[in-house]
C-alpha positions, -999 to +999 in steps of 0.1 A: +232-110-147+210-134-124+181-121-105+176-135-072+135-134-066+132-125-033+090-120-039+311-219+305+292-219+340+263-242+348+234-220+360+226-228+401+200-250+411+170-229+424+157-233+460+135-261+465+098-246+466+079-244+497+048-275+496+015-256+486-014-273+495-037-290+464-067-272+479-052-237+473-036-249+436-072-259+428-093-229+440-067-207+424-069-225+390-108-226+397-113-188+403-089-181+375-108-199+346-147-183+363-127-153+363-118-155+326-150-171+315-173-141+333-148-120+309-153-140+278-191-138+285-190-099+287-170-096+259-196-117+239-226-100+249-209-068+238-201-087+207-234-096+201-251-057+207-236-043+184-268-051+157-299-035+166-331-047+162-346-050+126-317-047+110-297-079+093-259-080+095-239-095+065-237-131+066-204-143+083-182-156+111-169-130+139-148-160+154-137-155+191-149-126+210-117-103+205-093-124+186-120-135+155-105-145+134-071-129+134-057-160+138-073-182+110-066-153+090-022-152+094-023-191+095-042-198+066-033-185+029-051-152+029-068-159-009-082-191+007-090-176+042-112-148+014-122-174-011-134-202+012-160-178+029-169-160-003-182-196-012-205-199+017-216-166+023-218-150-009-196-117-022-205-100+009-197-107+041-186-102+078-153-112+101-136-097+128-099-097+121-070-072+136-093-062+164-118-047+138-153-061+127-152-062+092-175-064+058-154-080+032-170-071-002-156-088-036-176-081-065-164-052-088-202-029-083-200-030-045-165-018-045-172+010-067-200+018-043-177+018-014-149+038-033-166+057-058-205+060-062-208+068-025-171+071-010-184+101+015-202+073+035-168+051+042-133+070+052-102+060+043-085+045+078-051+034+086-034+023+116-027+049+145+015+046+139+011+048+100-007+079+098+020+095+128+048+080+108+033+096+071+018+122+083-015+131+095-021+163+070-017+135+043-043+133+018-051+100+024-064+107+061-094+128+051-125+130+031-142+162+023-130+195+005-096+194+017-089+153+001-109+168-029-086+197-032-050+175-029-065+148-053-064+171-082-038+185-070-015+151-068-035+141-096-024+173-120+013+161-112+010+130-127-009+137-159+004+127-193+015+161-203+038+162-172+055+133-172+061+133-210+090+160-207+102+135-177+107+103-201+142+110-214+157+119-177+136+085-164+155+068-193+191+081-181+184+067-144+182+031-163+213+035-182+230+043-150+215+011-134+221-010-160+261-020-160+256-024-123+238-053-126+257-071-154+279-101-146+266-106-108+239-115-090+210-092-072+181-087-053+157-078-076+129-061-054+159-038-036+170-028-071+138-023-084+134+001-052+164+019-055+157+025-090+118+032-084+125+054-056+150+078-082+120+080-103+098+093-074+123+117-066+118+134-098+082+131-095+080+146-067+108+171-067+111+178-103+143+192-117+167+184-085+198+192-067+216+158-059+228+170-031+190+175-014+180+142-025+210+121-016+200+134+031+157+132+016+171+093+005+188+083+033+164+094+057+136+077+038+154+046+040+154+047+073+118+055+076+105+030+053+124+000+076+102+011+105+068+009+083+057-022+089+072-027+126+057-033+154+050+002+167+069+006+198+085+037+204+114+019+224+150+033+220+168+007+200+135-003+183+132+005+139+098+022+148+119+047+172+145+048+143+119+057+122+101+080+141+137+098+146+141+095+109+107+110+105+111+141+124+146+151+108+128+145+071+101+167+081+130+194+093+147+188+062+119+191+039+106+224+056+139+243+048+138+230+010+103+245+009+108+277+024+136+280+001+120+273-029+089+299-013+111+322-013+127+314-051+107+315-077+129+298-099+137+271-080+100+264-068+107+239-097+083+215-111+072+178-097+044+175-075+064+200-045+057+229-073+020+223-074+014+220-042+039+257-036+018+273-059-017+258-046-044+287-040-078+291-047-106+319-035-118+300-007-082+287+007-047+305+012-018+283-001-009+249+018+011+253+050+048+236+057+033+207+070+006+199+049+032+202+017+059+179+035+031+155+045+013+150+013+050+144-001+062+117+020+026+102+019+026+098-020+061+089-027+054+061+006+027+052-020+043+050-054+077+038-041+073-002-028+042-008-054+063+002-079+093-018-074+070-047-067+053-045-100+086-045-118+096-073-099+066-091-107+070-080-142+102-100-145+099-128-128+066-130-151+089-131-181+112-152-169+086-175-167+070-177-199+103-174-222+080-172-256+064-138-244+098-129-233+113-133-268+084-113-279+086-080-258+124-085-268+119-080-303+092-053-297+118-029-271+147-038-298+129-023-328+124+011-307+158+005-293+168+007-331+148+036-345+160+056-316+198+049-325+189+054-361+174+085-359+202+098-330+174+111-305+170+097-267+135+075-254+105+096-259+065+097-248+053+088-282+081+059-283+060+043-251+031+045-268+042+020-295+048-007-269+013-028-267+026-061-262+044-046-230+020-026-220-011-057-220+025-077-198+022-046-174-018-049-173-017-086-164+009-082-139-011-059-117-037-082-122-021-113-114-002-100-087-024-077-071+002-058-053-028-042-030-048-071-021-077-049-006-080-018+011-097-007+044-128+025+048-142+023+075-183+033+083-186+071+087-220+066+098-244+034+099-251+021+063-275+004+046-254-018+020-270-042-006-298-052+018-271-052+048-269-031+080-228-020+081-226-003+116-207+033+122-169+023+132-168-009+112-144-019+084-151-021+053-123-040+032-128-042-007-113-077-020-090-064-050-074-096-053-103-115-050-120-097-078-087-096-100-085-135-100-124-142-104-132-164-133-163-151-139-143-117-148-109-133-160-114-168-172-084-191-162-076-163-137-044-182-122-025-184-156-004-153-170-020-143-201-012-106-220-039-109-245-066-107-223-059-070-226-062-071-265-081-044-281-101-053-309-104-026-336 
């Protein structure tokens, strides 16, 4: 097996044009560039309001009035466009990129304040056509008692004790991968998906019928090509597609519910069957919608990072061919007790994988699949001695922390033991 990294009719002449006087050439071009420049200079004065007296902004470049510095920012390598500026202004500061004013933060205490220590002061915030094409009853769209609510709810379908009794079916979707890719040559990342995206479907679905999750796959498909689209709902465009797409998963997804509502014994496990059997004193159970988004909307955000990380993992490996050898010999010696003792992969089997679990650690370190993340200012802030203004992004530099050497020494070079536990 090789894996393919994938990170006759001349035209007529036209009409000769009619002679247009220089004078009217020039006035035109002249009233076109005052006209332009009196919109520059309104857009910059609005630029430039925006910080109220008394109050001191983060230290930074907003670039051109509009643009910023969007374009710097998709020319450039994005860790330098983040590391040249954290040089000169220090782990907090300001840009305007996408359309947004921004506050880039990159040390690991301000990001904890941003997402942790005081998380009600910054909202999660998305795109208008990513939160249409998820779903805007998603948890990821709100703050308050309702994200609190579907947090531990999401959360309680991925605790240890649930996916333990999934190990052994996880463990049969590899086998069935597996001779596929021997003797021939693939795309890692799509097989990494298509196997990633079986995994979620168990996750999220628990024990399944293939025959609902071979319409819920397609469909998916076609809604994940649209993702990252530009969103023009155009006939013929993938965003249409996957709007399309969208709305016949939502219709399919609403029957499987209200048939599982109305059987107990189907409602099943995953993270559909806590979110069927969601109640409290306060709340009546979780509507149609609100089930259906929350399930697109976290297996949309377990699916791609998944398969990345796995793709990272290997290509990792196939780089350094010493550690290779070594989580070789470590998966062979379960690989044997397993056949010894006649039994199939179990939880307690993956906790006696350090060496690949310290390779897993420094992948998502190394490759950061989520560079940073955006909140955005519920209200104005004061931020470390800054003034953050209501409406403004606030983007925490994952990446940029993850490869700091003051935090990972040598942060550019793939090393496992940095994740060694001493005892």
């Amino acid at each position: 097996m090789q894996l393919q990294l994938f990170f006759p009719f001349p035209s007529p002449s036209p009409p000769p044009l009619p002679q247009i006087p220089t004078l009217i050439i020039t006035s035109t071009l002249f009233s076109s560039f005052f006209f332009f420049f009196l919109v520059v200079l309104v857009l910059f004065s609005s630029h430039q309001r925006r910080q109220p007296k008394g109050k001191i902004l983060p230290p930074g470049s907003m670039g051109w009035p509009y643009i910023g510095e969007t374009l710097k920012f998709y020319t450039q390598n994005p860790d330098s466009f983040f590391a040249n500026r954290r040089r000169r202004y220090g782990d907090t500061f300001k840009t305007h990129i996408l359309g947004c004013p921004c506050v880039m933060i990159s040390s690991p205490e301000a990001a904890r304040i941003v997402l942790v220590t005081k998380a009600h002061l910054f909202k999660p915030t998305y795109p208008p056509s990513k939160e249409k094409m998820i779903g805007p009853q998603a948890l990821f769209f709100h703050q308050g008692a309702y994200h609190s609510r579907l947090k531990k709810l999401v959360l309680a379908a991925f605790l240890p004790s649930v996916i333990r009794g999934s190990v052994s079916e996880i463990e049969q979707i590899v086998l069935k991968f597996l001779p596929t890719w021997e003797n021939t040559t693939i795309n890692t990342l799509q097989e990494m998906k298509r196997y990633a995206f079986d995994v979620a479907m168990i996750s999220a679905f628990g024990h399944k019928r293939d025959s609902e999750m071979k319409g819920i796959k397609q469909l998916y498909q076609c809604l994940e090509k649209g993702y990252n689209s530009m969103p023009l709902d155009l006939p013929g465009t993938p965003f249409h597609k996957a709007m399309k797409a969208r709305k016949q998963l939502n219709e399919t997804l609403r029957r499987l519910i209200q048939e599982r509502r109305g059987n107990e014994k189907a409602g099943g496990g995953g993270l559909l069957g806590n979110l069927l059997g969601a109640k409290n004193h306060k709340v009546d159970q979780l509507s149609d919608s609100q089930i259906a988004d929350n399930v697109i909307g976290v297996i949309f955000a377990a699916h791609d990072t998944t398969a990345s990380v796995l793709t990272w993992v290997l290509k990792y490996l196939h780089d350094n061919r010493d550690l290779l050898e070594a989580v070789t010999r470590e998966q062979d010696g379960i690989q044997r007790k397993i056949i010894e003792e006649n039994r199939r992969l179990t939880w307690d089997d993956t906790r006696h994988m350090p060496l690949t679990t310290r390779v897993i650690q420094e992948t998502l370190r190394r490759a950061s699949i989520l560079s940073f993340t955006f909140r955005e200012a519920v209200e104005d802030v004061e931020f470390e001695g800054y003034y953050i203004p209501k409406g403004w992004k606030v983007l925490p530099l994952f990446r940029t922390i993850h490869h700091c050497a003051d935090f990972f020494p040598q942060p550019e070079k793939f090393d496992p033991s940095r994740f060694e536990v001493s005892e």
